[in-house]
MARLUMVEX-859020 format. One line per field, with one value per residue: residue number from 0; x, y, z of N, C-alpha, C in turn; residue in one letter. Coordinates in nm, 2 decimals, always signed. Example, Ala and Ser with C-alpha at 12.3 -4.5 7.8 and 13.67 -1.06 7.14 Angstrom:
! MARLUMVEX-859020
nr	0,1;
nx	+1.32,+1.28;
ny	-0.57,-0.22;
nz	+0.78,+0.71;
cax	+1.23,+1.37;
cay	-0.45,-0.11;
caz	+0.78,+0.71;
cx	+1.32,+1.29;
cy	-0.33,+0.00;
cz	+0.78,+0.79;
rest	A,S;
This chain:
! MARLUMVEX-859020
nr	0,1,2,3,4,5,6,7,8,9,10,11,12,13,14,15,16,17,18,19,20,21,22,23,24,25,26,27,28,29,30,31,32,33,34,35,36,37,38,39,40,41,42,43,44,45,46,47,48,49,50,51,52,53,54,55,56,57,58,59,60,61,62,63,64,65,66,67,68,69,70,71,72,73,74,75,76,77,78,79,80,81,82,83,84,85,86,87,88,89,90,91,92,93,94,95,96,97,98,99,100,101,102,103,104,105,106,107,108,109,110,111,112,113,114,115,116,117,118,119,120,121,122,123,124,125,126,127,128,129,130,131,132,133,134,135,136,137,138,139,140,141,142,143,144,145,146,147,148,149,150,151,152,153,154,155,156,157,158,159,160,161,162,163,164,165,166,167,168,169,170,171,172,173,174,175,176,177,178,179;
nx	+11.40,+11.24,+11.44,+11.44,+11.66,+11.69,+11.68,+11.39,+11.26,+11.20,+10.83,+10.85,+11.04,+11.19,+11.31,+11.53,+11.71,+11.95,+12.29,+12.51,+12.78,+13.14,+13.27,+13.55,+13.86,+13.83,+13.64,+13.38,+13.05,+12.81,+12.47,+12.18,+11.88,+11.59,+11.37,+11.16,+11.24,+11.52,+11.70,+11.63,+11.87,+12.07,+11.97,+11.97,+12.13,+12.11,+12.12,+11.95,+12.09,+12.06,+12.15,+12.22,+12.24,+12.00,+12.05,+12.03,+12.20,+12.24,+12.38,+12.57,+12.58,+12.79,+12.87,+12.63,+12.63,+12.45,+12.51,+12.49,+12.19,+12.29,+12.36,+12.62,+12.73,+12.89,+12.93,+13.02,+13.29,+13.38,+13.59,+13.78,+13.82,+13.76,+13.62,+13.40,+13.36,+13.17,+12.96,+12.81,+12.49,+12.36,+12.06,+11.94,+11.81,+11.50,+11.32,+11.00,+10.94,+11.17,+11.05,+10.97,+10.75,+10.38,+10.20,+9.85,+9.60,+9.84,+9.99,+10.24,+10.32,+10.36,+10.22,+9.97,+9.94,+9.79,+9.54,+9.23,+8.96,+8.68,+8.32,+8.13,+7.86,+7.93,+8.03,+8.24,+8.55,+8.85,+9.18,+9.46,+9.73,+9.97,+10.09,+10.07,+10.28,+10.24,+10.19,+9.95,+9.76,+9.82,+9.81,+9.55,+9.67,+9.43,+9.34,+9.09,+8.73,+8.85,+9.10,+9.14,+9.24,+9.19,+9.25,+9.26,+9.20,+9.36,+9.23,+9.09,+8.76,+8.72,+8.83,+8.71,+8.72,+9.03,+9.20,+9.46,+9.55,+9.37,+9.38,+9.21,+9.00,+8.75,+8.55,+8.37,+8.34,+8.36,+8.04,+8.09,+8.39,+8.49,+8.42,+8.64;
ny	+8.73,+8.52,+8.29,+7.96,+7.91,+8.12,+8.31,+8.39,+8.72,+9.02,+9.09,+9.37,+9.50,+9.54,+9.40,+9.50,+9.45,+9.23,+9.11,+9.00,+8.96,+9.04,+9.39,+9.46,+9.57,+9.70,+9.66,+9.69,+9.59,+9.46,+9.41,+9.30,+9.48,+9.47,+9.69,+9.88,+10.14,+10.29,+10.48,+10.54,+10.47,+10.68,+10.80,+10.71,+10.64,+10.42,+10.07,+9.75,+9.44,+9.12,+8.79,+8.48,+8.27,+8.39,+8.61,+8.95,+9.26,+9.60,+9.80,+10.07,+10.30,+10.37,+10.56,+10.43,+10.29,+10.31,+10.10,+9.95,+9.85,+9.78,+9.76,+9.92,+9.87,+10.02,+9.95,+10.07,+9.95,+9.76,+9.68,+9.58,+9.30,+9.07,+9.10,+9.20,+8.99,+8.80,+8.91,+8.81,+8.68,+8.79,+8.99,+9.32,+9.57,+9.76,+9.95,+10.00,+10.33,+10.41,+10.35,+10.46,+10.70,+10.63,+10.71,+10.80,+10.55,+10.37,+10.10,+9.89,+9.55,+9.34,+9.45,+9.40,+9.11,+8.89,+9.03,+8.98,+8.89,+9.05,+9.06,+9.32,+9.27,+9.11,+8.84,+8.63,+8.59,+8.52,+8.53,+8.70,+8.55,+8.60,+8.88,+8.98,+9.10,+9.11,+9.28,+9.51,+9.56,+9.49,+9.16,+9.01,+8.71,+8.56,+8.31,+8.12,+7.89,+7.58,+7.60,+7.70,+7.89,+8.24,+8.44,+8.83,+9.13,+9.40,+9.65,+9.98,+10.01,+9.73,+9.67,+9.80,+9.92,+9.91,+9.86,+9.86,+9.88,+9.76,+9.54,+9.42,+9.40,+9.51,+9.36,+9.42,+9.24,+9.12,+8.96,+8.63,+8.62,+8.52,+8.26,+8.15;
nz	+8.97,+8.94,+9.04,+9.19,+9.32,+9.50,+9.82,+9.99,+10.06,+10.29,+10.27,+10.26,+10.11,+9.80,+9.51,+9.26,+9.09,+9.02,+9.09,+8.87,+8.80,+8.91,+8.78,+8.59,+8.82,+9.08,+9.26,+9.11,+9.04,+8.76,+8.68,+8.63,+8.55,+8.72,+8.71,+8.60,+8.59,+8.61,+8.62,+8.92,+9.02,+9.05,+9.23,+9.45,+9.81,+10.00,+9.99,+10.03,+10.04,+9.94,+10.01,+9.86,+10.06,+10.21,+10.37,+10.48,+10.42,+10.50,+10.25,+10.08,+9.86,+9.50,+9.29,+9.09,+8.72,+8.40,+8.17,+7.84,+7.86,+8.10,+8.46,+8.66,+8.95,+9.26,+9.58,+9.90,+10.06,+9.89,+9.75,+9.55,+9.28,+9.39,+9.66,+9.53,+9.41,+9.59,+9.59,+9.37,+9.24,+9.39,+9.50,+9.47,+9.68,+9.73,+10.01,+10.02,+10.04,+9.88,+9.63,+9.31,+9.28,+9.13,+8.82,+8.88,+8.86,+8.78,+8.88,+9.08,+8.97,+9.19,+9.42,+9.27,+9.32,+9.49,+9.53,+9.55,+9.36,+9.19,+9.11,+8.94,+9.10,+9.30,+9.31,+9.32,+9.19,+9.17,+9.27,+9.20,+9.08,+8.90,+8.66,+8.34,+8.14,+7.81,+7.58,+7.49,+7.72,+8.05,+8.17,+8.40,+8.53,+8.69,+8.96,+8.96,+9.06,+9.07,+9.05,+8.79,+8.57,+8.49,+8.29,+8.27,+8.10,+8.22,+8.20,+8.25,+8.16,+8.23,+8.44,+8.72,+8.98,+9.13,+9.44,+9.56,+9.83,+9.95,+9.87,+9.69,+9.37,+9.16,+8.89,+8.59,+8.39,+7.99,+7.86,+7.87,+7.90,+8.16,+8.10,+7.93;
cax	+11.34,+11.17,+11.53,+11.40,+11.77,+11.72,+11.59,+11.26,+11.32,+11.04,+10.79,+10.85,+11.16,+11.13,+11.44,+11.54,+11.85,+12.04,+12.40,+12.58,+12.90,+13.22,+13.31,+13.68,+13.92,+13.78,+13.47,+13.22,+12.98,+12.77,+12.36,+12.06,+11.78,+11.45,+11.32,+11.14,+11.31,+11.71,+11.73,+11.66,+12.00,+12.14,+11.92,+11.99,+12.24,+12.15,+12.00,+11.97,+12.19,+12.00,+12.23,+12.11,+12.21,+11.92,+12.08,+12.01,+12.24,+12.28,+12.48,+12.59,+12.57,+12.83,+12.91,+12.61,+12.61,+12.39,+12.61,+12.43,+12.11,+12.28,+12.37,+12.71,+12.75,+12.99,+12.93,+13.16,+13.35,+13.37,+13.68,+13.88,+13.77,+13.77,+13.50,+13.27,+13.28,+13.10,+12.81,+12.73,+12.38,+12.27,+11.97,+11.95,+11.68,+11.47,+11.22,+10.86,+10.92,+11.25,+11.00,+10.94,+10.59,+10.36,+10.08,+9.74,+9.56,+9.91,+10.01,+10.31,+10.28,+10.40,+10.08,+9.85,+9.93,+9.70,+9.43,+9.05,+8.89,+8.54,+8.23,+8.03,+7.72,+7.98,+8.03,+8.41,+8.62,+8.92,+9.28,+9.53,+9.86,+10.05,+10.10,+10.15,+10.33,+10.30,+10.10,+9.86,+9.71,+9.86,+9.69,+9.59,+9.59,+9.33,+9.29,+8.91,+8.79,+8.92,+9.23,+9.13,+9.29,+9.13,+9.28,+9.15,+9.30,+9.42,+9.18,+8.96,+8.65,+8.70,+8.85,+8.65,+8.80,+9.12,+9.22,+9.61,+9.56,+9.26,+9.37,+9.06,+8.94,+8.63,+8.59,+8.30,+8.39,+8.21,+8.04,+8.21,+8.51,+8.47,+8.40,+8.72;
cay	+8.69,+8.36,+8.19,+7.93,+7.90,+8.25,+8.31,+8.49,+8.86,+9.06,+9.21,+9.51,+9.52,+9.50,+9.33,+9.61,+9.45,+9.14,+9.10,+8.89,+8.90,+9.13,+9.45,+9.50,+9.53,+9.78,+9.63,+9.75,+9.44,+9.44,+9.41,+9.30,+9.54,+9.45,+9.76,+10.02,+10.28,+10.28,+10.58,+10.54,+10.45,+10.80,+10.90,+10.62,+10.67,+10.32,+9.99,+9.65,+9.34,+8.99,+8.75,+8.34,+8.19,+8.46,+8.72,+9.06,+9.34,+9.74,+9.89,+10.22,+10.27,+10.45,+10.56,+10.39,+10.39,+10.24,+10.06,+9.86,+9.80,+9.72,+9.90,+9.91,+9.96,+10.03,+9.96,+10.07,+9.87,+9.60,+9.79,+9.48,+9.22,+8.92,+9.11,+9.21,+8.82,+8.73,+8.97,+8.72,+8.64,+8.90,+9.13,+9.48,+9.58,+9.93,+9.95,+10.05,+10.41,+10.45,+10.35,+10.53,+10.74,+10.61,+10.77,+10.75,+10.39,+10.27,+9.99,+9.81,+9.42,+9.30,+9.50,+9.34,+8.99,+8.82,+9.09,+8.97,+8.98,+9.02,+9.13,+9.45,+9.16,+9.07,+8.74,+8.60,+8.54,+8.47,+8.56,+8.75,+8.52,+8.66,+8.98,+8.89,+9.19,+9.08,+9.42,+9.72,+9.62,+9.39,+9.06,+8.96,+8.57,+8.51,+8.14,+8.10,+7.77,+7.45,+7.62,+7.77,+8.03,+8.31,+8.61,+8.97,+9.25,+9.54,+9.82,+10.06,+9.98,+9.57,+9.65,+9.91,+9.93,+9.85,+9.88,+9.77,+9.89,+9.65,+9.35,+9.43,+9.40,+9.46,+9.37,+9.45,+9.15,+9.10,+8.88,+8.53,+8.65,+8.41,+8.14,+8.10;
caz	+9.10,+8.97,+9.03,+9.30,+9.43,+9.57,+9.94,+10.01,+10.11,+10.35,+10.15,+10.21,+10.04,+9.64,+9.39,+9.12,+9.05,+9.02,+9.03,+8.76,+8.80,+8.89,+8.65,+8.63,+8.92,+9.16,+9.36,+9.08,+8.92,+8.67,+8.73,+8.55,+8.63,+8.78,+8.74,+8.45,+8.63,+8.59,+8.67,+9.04,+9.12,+8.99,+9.38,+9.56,+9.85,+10.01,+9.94,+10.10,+9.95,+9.99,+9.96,+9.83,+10.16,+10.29,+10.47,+10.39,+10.50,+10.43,+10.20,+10.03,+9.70,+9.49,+9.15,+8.96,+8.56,+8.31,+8.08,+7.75,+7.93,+8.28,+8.56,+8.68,+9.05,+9.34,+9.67,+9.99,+10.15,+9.82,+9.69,+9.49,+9.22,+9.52,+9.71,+9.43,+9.34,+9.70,+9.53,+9.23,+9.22,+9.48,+9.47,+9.49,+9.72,+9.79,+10.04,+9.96,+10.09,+9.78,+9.49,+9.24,+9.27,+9.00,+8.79,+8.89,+8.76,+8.75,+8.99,+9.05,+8.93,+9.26,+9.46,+9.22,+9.33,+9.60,+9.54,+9.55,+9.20,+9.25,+8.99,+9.03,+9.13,+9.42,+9.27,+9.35,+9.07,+9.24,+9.35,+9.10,+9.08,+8.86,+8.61,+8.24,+7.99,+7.65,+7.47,+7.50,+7.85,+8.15,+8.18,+8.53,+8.57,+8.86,+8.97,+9.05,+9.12,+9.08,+8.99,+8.60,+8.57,+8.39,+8.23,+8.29,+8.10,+8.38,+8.17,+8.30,+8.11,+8.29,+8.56,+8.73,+9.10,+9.16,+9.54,+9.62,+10.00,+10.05,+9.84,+9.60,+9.23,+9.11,+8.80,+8.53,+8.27,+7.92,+7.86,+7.82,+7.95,+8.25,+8.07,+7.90;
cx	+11.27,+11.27,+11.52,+11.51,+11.82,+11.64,+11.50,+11.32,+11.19,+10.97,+10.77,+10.99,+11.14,+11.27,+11.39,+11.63,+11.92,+12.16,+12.45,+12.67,+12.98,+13.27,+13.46,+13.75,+13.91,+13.67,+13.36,+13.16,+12.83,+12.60,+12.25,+11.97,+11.65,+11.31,+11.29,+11.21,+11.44,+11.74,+11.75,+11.74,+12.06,+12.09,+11.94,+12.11,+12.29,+12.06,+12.02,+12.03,+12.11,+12.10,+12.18,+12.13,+12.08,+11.94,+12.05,+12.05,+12.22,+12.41,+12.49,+12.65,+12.66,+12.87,+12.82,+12.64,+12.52,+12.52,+12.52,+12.32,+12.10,+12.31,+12.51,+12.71,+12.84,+12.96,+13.04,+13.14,+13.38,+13.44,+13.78,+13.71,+13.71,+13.62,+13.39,+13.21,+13.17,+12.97,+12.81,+12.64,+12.31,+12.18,+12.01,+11.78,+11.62,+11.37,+11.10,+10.89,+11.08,+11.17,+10.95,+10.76,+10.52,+10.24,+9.94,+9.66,+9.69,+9.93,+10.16,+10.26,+10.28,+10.29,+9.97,+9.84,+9.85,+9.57,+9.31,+8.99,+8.74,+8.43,+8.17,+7.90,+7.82,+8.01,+8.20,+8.41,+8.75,+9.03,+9.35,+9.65,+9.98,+10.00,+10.15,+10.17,+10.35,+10.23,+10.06,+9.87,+9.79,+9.76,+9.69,+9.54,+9.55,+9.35,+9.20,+8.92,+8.80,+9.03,+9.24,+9.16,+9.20,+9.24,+9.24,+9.21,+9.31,+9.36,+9.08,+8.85,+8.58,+8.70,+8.82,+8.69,+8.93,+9.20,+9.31,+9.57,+9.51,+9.29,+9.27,+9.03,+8.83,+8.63,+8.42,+8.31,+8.26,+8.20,+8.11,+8.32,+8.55,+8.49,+8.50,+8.80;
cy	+8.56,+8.23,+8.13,+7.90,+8.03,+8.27,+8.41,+8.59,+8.90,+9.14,+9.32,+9.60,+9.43,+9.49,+9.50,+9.58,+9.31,+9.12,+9.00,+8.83,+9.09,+9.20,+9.52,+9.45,+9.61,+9.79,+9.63,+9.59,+9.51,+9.42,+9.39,+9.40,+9.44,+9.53,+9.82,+10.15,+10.31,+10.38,+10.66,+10.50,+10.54,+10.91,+10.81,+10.60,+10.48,+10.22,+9.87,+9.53,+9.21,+8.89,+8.55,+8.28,+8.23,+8.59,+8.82,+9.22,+9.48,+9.76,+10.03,+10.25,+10.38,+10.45,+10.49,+10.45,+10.29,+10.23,+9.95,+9.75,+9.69,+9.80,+9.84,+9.95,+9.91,+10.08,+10.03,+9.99,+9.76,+9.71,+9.69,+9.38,+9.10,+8.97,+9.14,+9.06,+8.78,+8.86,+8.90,+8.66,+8.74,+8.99,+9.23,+9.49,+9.75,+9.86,+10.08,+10.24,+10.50,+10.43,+10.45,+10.56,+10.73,+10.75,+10.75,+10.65,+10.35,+10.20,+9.96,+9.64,+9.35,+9.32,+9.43,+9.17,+8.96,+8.90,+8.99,+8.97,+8.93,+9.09,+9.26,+9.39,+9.13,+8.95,+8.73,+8.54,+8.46,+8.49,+8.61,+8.68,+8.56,+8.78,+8.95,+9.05,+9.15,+9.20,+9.45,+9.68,+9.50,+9.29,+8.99,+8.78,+8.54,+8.35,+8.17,+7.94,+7.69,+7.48,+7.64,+7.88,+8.13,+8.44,+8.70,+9.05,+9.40,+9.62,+9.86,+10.05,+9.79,+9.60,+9.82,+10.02,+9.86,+9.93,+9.81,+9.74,+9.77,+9.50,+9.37,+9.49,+9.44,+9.52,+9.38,+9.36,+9.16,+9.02,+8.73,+8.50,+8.57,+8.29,+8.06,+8.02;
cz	+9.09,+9.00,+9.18,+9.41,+9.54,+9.74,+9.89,+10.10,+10.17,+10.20,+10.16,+10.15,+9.92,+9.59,+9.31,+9.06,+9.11,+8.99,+8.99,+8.81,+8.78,+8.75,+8.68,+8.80,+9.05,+9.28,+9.29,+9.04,+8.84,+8.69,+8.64,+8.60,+8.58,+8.78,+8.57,+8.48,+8.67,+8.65,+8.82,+9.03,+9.11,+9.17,+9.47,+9.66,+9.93,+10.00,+10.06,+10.02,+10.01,+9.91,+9.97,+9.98,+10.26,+10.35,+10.41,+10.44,+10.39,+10.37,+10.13,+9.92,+9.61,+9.35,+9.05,+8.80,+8.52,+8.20,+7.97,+7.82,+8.07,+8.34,+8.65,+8.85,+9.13,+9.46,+9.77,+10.05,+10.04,+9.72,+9.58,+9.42,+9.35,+9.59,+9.66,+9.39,+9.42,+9.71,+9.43,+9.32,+9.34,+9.47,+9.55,+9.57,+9.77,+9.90,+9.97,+9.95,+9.97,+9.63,+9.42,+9.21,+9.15,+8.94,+8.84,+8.81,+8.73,+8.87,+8.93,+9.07,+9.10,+9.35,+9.40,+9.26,+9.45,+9.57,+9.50,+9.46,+9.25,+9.13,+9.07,+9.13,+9.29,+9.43,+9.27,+9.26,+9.11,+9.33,+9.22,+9.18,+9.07,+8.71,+8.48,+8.16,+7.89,+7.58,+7.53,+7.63,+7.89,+8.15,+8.34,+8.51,+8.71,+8.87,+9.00,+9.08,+9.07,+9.01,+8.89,+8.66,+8.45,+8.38,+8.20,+8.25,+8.17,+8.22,+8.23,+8.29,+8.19,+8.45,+8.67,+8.86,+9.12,+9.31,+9.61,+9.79,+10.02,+9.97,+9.74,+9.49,+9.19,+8.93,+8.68,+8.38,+8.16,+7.93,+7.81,+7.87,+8.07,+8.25,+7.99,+7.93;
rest	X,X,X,X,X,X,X,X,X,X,X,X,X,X,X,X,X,X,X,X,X,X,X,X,X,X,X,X,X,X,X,X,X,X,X,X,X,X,X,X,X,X,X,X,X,X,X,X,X,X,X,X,X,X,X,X,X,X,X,X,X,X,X,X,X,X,X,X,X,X,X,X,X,X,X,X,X,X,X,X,X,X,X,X,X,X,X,X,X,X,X,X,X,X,X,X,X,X,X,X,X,X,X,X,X,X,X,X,X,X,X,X,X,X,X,X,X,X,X,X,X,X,X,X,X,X,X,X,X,X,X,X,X,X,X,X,X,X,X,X,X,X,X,X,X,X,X,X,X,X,X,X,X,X,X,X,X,X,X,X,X,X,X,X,X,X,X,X,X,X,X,X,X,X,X,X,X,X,X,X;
């Protein structure tokens, strides 16, 4: 999703899936997933296709598989090699209302971005950018101000409220933690 030759899609339709390139001779292609949850496509009857010049139509989704950590799929109506081609580089899209229901205290990354980070004191920290996965906990990078970024690790003990609906953080940092 960070390939800047891609159009912007509404937000309320989420990427799970990027198509590569045609598989065989049939219509099927080939798919990076987007997603931790592969397994949604095994319930998916249909999705939305955003395609780089922008557009973004319905289609109807048939026969996925998981194949060596991709996902093989087969639209109707894209029954031959030639029409699966004019799906390269296309996402796969759900709306909000096909995601997969999480655990309580989990979030998806995408939700956590723009939110508010704010201290228990009510002291603004700043905005959450972006969502970093490298180990145990998620790391939120906030920008505060003059554009320092700081890094907040998404745990319970820091991060004491977390409120997707409202946009809002509050966060309980040690000390120092700020001042990085």
């Amino acid at each position: 999703m960070k390939d800047a030759a891609l159009a912007e899609v509404p937000a309320e339709l989420i990427a799970v899936a990027r198509i590569a390139r045609p598989q065989g001779i049939r219509g099927e292609v080939i798919a990076d997933l987007l997603t931790d949850f592969p397994d949604r496509f095994a319930t998916l009857d249909e999705v939305r296709l955003a395609k780089p010049d922008g557009t973004v139509e319905l289609a109807h989704l048939e026969k996925p598989r998981l194949h060596q950590g991709r996902i093989i799929l087969k639209f109707k109506g894209y029954d031959s090699r030639n029409a699966a081609e004019t799906l390269r580089d296309v996402r796969v899209l759900v709306t909000r209302a096909q995601l997969v229901v999480l655990p309580k205290d989990t979030y998806y990354d995408f939700d956590l971005i723009d939110c508010v980070v704010v201290t228990t004191a009510g002291q603004p920290v700043g905005k959450v950018r972006q969502v970093h996965n490298y180990g145990a906990a998620p790391l939120l990078a906030v920008q505060g101000e003059n554009a320092k970024e700081i890094l907040i690790p998404l745990v319970s003990s820091i991060c004491l409220d977390v409120d997707v609906a409202q946009k809002r953080i509050v966060v309980e940092p040690p000390e120092g933690l700020l001042d990085l």
